[in-house]
VEXKOL-823120 format. One record per residue (C-alpha): residue number from 1; residue in one letter; x, y, z. Coordinates in steps of 0.5 Angstrom, whole numbers, plus 500, padded with zeros to 3 digits. Layout:
residues N
pos:code:px:py:pz
NUM:A:X:Y:Z
...
***
This chain:
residues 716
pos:code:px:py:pz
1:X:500:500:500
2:X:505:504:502
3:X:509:504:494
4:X:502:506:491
5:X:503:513:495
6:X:507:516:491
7:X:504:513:483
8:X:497:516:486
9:X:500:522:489
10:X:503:523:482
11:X:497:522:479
12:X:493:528:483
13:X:499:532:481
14:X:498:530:473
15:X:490:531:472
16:X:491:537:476
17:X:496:541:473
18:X:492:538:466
19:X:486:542:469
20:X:491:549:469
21:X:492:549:463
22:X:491:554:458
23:X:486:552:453
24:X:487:553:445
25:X:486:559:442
26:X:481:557:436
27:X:482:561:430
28:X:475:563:426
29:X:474:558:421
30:X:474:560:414
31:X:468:562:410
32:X:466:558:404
33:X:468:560:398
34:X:463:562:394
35:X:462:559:386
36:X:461:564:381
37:X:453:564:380
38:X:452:563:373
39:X:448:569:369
40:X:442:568:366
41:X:442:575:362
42:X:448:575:359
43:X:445:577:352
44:X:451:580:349
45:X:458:577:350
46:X:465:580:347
47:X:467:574:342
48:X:474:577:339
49:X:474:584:340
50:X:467:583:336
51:X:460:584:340
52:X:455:580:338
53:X:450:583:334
54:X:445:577:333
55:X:444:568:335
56:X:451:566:335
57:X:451:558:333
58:X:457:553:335
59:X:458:545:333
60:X:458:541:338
61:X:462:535:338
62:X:460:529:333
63:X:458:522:337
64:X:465:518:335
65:X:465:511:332
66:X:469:508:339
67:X:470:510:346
68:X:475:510:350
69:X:476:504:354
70:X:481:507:359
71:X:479:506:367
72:X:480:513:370
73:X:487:514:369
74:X:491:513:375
75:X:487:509:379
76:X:487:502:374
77:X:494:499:373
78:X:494:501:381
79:X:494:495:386
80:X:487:493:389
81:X:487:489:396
82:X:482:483:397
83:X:475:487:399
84:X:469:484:403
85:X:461:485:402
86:X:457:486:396
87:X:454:491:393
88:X:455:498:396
89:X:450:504:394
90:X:451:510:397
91:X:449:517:398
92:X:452:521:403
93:X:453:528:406
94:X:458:531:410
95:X:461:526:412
96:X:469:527:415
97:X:474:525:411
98:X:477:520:416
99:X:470:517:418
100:X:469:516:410
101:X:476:512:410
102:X:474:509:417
103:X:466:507:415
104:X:467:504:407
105:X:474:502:407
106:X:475:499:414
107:X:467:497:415
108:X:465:496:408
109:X:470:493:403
110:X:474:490:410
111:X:480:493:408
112:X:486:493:414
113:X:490:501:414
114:X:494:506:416
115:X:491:514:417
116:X:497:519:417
117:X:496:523:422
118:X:495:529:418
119:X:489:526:416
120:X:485:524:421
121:X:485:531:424
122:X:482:533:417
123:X:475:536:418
124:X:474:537:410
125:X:467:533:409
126:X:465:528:402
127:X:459:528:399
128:X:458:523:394
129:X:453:520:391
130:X:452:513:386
131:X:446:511:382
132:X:445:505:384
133:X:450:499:387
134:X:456:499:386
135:X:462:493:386
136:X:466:493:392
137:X:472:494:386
138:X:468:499:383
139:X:467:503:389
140:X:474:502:391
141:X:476:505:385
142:X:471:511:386
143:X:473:513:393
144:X:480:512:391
145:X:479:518:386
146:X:474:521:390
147:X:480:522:396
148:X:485:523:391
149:X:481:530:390
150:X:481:532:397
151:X:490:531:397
152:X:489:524:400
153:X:494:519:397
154:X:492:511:397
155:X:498:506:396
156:X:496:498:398
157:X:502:495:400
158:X:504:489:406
159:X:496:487:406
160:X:495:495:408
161:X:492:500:405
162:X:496:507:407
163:X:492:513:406
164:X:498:519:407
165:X:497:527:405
166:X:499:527:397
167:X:505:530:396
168:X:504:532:389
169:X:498:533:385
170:X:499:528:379
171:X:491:530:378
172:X:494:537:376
173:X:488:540:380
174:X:489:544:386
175:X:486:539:391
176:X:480:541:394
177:X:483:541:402
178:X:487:546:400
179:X:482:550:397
180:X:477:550:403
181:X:472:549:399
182:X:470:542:403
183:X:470:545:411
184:X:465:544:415
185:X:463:552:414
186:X:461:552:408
187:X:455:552:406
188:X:451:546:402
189:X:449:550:397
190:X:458:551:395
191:X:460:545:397
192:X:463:540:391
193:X:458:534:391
194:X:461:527:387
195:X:455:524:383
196:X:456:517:379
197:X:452:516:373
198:X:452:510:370
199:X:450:510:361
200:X:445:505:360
201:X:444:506:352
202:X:450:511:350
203:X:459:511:351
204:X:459:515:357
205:X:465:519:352
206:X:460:521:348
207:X:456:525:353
208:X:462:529:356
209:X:464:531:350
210:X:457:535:350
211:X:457:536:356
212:X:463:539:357
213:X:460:544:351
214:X:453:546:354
215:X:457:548:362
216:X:463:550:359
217:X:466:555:364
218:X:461:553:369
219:X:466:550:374
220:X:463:543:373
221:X:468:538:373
222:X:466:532:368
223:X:470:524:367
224:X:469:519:364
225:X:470:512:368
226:X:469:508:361
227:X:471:502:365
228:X:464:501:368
229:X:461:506:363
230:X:459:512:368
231:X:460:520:368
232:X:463:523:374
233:X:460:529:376
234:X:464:535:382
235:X:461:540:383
236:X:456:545:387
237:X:449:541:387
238:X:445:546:382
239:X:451:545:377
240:X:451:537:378
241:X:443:537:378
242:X:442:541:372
243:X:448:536:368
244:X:444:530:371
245:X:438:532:368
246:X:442:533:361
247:X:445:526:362
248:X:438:523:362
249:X:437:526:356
250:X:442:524:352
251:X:443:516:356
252:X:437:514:350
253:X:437:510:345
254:X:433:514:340
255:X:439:519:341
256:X:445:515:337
257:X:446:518:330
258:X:443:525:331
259:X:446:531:329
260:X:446:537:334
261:X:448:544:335
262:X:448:550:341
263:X:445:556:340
264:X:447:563:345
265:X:440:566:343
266:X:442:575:343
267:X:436:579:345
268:X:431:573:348
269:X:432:568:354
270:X:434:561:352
271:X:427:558:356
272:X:423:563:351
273:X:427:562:345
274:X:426:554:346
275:X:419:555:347
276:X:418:558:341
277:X:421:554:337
278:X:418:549:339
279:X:412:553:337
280:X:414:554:331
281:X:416:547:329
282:X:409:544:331
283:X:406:548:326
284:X:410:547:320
285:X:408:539:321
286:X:415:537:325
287:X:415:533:331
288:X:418:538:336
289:X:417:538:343
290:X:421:541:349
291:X:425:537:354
292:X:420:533:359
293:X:420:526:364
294:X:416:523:357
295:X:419:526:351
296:X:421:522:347
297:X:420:518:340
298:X:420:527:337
299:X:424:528:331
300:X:427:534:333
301:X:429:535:342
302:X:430:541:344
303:X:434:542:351
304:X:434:550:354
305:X:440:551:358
306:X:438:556:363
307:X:444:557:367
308:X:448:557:361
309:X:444:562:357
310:X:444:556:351
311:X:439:552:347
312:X:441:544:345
313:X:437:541:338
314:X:437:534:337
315:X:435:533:330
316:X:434:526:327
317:X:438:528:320
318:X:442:535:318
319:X:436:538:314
320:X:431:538:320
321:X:437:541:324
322:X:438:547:319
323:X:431:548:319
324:X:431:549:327
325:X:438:554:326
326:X:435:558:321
327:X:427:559:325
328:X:432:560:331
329:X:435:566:328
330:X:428:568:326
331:X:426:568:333
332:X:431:572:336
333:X:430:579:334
334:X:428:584:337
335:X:420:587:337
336:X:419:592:332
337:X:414:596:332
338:X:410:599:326
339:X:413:604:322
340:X:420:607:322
341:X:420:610:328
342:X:418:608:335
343:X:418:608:342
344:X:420:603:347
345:X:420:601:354
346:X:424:598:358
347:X:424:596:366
348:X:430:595:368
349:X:431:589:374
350:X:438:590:377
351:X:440:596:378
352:X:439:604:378
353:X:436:607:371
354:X:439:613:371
355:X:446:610:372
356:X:444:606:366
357:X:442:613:362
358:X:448:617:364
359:X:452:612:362
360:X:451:610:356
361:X:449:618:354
362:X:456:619:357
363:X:459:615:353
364:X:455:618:346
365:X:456:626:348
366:X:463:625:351
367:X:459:629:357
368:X:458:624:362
369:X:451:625:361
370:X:446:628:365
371:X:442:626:372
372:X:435:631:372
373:X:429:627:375
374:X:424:634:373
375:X:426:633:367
376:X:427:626:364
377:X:420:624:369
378:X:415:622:365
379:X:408:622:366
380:X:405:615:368
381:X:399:616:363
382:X:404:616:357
383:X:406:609:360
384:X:402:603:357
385:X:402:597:357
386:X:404:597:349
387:X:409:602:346
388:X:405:608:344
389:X:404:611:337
390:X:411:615:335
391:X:411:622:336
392:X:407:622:342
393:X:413:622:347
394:X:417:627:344
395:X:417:632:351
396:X:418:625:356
397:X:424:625:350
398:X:427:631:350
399:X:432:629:357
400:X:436:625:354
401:X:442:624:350
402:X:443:623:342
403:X:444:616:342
404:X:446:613:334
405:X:439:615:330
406:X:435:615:337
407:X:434:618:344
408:X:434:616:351
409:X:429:618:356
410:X:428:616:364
411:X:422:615:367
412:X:425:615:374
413:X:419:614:379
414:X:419:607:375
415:X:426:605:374
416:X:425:605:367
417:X:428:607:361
418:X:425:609:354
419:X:427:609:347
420:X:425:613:341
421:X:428:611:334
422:X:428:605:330
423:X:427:597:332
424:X:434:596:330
425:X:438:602:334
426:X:434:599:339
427:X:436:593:339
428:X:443:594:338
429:X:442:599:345
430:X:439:593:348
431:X:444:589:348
432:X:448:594:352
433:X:442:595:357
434:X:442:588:358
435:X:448:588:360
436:X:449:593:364
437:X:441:591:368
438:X:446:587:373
439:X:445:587:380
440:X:452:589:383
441:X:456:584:386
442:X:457:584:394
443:X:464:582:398
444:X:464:579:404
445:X:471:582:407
446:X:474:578:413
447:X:479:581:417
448:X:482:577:423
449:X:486:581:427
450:X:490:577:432
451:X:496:579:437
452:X:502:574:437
453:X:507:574:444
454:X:514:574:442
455:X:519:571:446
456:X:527:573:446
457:X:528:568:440
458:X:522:570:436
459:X:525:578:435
460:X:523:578:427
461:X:516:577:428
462:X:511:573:424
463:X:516:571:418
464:X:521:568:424
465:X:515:564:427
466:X:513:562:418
467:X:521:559:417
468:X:521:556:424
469:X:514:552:423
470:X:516:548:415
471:X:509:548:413
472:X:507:547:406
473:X:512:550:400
474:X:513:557:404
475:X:521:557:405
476:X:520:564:410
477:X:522:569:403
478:X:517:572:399
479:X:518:571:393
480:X:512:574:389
481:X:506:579:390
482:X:507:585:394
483:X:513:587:398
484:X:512:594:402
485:X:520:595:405
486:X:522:596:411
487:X:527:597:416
488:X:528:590:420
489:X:523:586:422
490:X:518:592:424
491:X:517:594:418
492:X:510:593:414
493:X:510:587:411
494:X:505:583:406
495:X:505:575:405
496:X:501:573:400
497:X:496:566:401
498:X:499:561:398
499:X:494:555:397
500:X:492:556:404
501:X:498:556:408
502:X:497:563:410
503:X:492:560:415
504:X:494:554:416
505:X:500:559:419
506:X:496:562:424
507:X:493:556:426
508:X:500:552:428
509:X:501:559:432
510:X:494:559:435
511:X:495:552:437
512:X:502:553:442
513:X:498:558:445
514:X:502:565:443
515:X:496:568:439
516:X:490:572:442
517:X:484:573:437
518:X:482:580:438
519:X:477:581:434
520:X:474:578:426
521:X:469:583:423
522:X:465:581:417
523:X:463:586:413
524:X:458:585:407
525:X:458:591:403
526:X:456:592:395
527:X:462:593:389
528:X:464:600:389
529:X:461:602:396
530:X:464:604:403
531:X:463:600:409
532:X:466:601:417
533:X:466:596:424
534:X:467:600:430
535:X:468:596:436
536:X:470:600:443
537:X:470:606:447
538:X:469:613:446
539:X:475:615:451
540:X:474:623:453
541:X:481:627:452
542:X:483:634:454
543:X:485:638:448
544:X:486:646:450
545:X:486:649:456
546:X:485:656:458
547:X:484:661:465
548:X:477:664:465
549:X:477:671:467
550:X:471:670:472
551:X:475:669:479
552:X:472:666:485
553:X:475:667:491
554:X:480:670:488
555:X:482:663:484
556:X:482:664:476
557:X:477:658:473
558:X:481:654:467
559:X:476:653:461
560:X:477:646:458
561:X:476:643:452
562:X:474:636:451
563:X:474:631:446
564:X:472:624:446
565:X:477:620:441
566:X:474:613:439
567:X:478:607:442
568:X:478:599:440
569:X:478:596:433
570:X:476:601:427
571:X:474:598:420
572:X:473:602:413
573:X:473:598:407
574:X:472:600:400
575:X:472:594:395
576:X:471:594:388
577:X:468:587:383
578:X:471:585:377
579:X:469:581:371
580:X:475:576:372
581:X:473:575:381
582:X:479:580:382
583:X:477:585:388
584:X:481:591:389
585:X:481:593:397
586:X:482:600:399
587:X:483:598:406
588:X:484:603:413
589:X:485:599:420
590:X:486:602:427
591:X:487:599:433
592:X:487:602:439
593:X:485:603:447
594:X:487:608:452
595:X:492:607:457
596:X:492:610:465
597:X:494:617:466
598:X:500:617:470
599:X:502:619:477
600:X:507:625:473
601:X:503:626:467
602:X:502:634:468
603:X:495:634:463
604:X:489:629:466
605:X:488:626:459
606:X:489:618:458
607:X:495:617:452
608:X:492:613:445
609:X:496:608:444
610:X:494:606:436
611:X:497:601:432
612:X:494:603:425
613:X:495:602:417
614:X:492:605:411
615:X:492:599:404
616:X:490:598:397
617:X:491:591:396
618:X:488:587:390
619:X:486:579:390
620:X:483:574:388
621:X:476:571:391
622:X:477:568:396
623:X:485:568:397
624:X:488:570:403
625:X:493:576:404
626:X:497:576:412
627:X:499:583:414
628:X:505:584:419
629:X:511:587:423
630:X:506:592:427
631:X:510:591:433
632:X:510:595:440
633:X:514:593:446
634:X:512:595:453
635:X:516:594:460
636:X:513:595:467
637:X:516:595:474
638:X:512:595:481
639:X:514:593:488
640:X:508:590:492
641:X:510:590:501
642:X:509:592:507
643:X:507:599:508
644:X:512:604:510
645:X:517:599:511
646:X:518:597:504
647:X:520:605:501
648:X:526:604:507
649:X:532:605:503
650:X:536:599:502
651:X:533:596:507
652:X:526:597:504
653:X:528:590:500
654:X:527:586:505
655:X:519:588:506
656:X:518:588:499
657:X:517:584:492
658:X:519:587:485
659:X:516:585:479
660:X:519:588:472
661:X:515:585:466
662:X:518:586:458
663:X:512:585:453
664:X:513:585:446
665:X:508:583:441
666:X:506:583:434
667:X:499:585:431
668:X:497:581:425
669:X:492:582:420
670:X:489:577:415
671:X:484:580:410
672:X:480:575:406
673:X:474:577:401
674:X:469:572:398
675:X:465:575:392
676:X:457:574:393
677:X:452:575:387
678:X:446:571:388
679:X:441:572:394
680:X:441:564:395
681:X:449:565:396
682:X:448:570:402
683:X:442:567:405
684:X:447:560:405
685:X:453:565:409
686:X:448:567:413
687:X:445:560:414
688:X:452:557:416
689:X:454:564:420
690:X:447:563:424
691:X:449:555:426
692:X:456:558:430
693:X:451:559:436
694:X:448:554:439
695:X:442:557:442
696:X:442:563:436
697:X:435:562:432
698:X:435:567:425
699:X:429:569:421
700:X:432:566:415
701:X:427:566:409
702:X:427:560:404
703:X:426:554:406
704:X:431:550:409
705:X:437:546:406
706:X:435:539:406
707:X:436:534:410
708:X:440:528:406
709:X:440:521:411
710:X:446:517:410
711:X:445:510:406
712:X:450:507:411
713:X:450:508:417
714:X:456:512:420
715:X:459:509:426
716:X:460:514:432
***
């Protein structure tokens, strides 16, 4: 009994010292990266320098005679382990990386392995989806690609499947670990789903190729697994469901031997122009129809593409397809009106009218236009549902600039624009509203300020502590971007993300307890406009004093001024959208609080202490930039003892304790914009912002996300 004494009294002294310890600083997350919305009014587009000036045609690609009876490359030639169980079908969402290893490869398929170290800590989550049950060497093979996406590397080797971080991208696609797009954070609606579809009548080759051609540029990622005859689908889900829809389509036998052609319609939507044709073709005697759960057996398909604003015809021979080109032509052309000279009206959606007619009146007369609600308002009852006769609105007109051989007019109170010339300057006018009829883009600005402690070892600030941390390919030197100079490591300094590392740098700090996370405001604020976060205290500050001529007692009164300075955290932002998802930043960040009046100050105002810097940067959506090297140093001496006894010179030492503390720290920032252009993106950010706190309910509009049940279970 005796000899246990000393292991429990160890024992205590460990869990209680456990108990003490400071707990980690948690970074906040990453915010998702929003996907590029596709638009579904781009009526004119630049091709060539050129703009379009009617229905654009493009070929699509010729249904081959032979496919490509290569696996998924990679994944093939690779050795494969003895696997256990039958079919798997599977429909999973947001389910870890390591219980996705842990659930199929270890309970399903009954495969021994190894997980790195660095891959059970990832938090990343997988959707994915099969259309039907799979083998198990099929479904190996899938989850194996499927991994490999996320930077998770599989290798069978001595009778263990060992799942290591990729060292290289043999995929030559950046992986979706790095990019962030599969964190926990991240809305459903942005998150990259994995859908299996297997062809039943066509080459799945076959498909891609038309595939890759109606959602070109649209960010979908289309394989083709010719091995099982199926088509691997990633993407965000809407993406993914309109391919889907597609692929049903095209998996038909009555679609081998068709010809087929994309039309980009120019004054008229895709769902519109369909229709018509459709119409159109109807009545001239062919068997036309639009694309529905029971079509089928028609000579000539139609498929509208809203989210590529295209149209897909399938035809049985090359004529009837030409025919359809040519109705298509007809059809989108704008309405003209009887006579030479007309008046159109035009409700615009998105955005101001006026800053439309301004625009485009600026750029006819070189003047910048002109802005005069009383004189380009027009009176409701000149406002029909038709265009009125010509000549009835020359006074509404009379506002607006020159434009080609017509005029613009604007009816403010409705938002409206109105044109008075011929039905072809205003169809060429059209193109340009249109285009410019657009809701302006929103940023999301992330700014995290956070204050690193350093030691006597750590003087050179955050870039010492990057070359010490060896994470990822960042070799402590900066070798691209933007370099502000300075003098030693206090200098102004900026670091550019590289694939994610600039985060990851923060949190090895913030795990080793040397970073303090002052605050991360989040600003949402519309291209082109100014936004501010204010967090802390007005603090009352003397700023003149003057003796009163009014006496009392003999005593001259002292007038003071005082002002009240802003103290805490100070954000203004100014961000600017640009069609290539760059965003150029003006940025203004302070940070300051107020410090004690000391005994010998002669004024009684408390001293600002300010950390602050003014910027301009440029980035891409969602890329990080880490700004560093504002430093402070503050040294503190204090004695505490016996009163009257401890300020005994000499002997005072005796019956007193001196503490003297050297504090030097190192504020950091780092800037992340996300680019936000539809309403159901913001709703998902907030959505996701909201399910932070527990016990915090927001009205959120919409209906909520749907709740997808695992087909197989995941073990706890």
């Amino acid at each position: 009994m005796n000899n246990l004494r000393p292991l429990l009294i160890a024992a205590a002294t460990a869990l209680l010292a456990g108990a003490c310890a400071t707990p980690p600083v948690v970074l906040p997350a990453p915010l998702p990266l929003p996907d590029q919305a596709p638009g579904t009014e781009a009526f004119s587009q630049q091709q060539g320098g050129v703009q379009r000036q009617d229905l654009q045609r493009s070929g699509t690609p010729e249904i081959p005679g032979s496919g490509n009876n290569t696996l998924v490359a990679g994944i093939s030639g690779a050795a494969m382990p003895p696997l256990k169980g039958g079919a798997v079908n599977v429909n999973i969402e947001g389910m870890p990386v390591p219980a996705f290893i842990n659930e199929f490869f270890g309970s399903i398929l009954g495969v021994g392995f190894q997980m790195d170290p660095q891959v059970a800590r990832m938090q990343d989550l997988v959707t994915l989806r099969t259309q039907g049950p799979q083998s198990p060497q099929d479904f190996y093979r899938l989850a194996v690609q499927v991994l490999r996406t996320y930077g998770v590397s599989t290798e069978f080797s001595s009778g263990l499947v060992f799942f290591n971080r990729a060292r290289d991208s043999s995929t030559g696609a950046t992986p979706l670990v790095v990019s962030g797009r599969t964190l926990p954070e991240v809305p459903i609606s942005h998150r990259p789903v994995f859908q299996l579809m297997e062809m039943h009548s066509v080459r799945a080759s076959d498909v891609v190729n038309l595939l890759n051609v109606a959602f070109k540029d649209q960010g979908l990622t289309i394989q083709a697994d010719s091995g099982r005859n199926a088509v691997i689908l990633m993407g965000k889900p809407e993406l993914v469901r309109q391919a889907g829809e597609a692929i049903r389509v095209l998996d038909r036998p009555y679609m081998r031997g068709r010809v087929s052609a994309r039309l980009e319609p120019a004054f008229v939507t895709a769902a519109d122009l369909a229709k018509r044709l459709v119409e159109v073709m109807s009545a001239e005697g062919y068997g036309a129809a639009l694309y529905s759960a029971g079509a089928g057996g028609t000579a000539i398909l139609v498929l509208p593409l809203d989210a590529a604003n295209a149209v897909l015809v399938f035809a049985a021979d090359r004529g009837a397809l030409e025919h359809a080109v040519e109705w298509a032509r007809s059809i989108d052309k704008p309405n003209p009106t009887a006579g030479s000279d007309g008046l159109f009206y035009y409700m615009v959606k998105n955005t101001q009218a006026a800053e439309i007619v301004k625009t485009i009146t600026g750029v006819r007369t070189g003047t910048g236009g002109t802005r005069d609600p009383a004189r380009n308002a027009i009176d409701g009852s000149q406002v029909g549902a038709a265009p009125p006769a010509a000549g009835t609105a020359t006074n509404a007109a009379a506002g607006g600039g020159d434009l080609a051989k017509g005029k613009l007019s604007l009816d403010e109170p409705r938002n409206a624009i109105i044109f008075q010339g011929s039905a072809t300057d205003w169809g060429r006018v059209l193109q340009l509203i249109q285009q410019m009829d657009r809701a302006p883009r929103q940023v999301m600005i992330e700014v995290t300020v956070a204050e690193v402690t350093l030691t006597n070892d750590q003087e050179l600030g955050i870039a010492w502590l990057a070359r010490n941390a060896d994470l990822g390919k960042y070799n402590g030197t900066i070798s691209s971007g933007t370099l502000v100079t300075g003098t030693g490591g206090a200098g102004l300094t900026y670091l550019l993300d590289i694939g994610g590392q600039t985060r990851a740098s923060l949190r090895a700090l913030a795990s080793q307890d040397r970073i303090s996370v002052l605050s991360t405001p989040r600003l949402m604020v519309k291209s082109g406009e100014e936004a501010s976060f204010d967090v802390g205290t007005e603090v009352p500050t003397i700023s003149s004093q003057a003796t009163s001529g009014i006496t009392t007692d003999g005593n001259s009164g002292i007038i003071q001024t005082v002002q009240y300075r802003k103290t805490g955290i100070l954000l203004n932002v100014k961000p600017v959208v640009y069609s290539d998802d760059r965003v150029d930043i003006e940025l203004r960040q302070e940070v300051s609080e107020a410090l004690p009046v000391g005994a010998d100050s002669s004024v009684n105002s408390p001293a600002i202490f300010n950390r602050s810097y003014t910027t301009s940067l440029s980035l891409k959506d969602g890329s990080a930039i880490l700004i560093a090297g504002l430093m402070a140093q503050r040294k503190t001496v204090g004695d505490s003892g016996v009163p009257y006894l401890k300020d005994i010179p000499l002997l005072g030492n005796l019956f007193k304790t001196e503490k003297r503390g050297d504090n030097k720290t190192e504020l950091i920032m780092m800037i992340v914009p996300y680019i936000l252009e539809t309403d159901d993106q913001v709703e998902e950010l907030t959505r996701s912002l909201g399910q932070r706190f527990e016990m915090l309910e927001l009205p959120l509009t919409g209906q909520p996300p749907v709740q997808v049940t695992p087909s197989v279970p995941v073990q706890p």
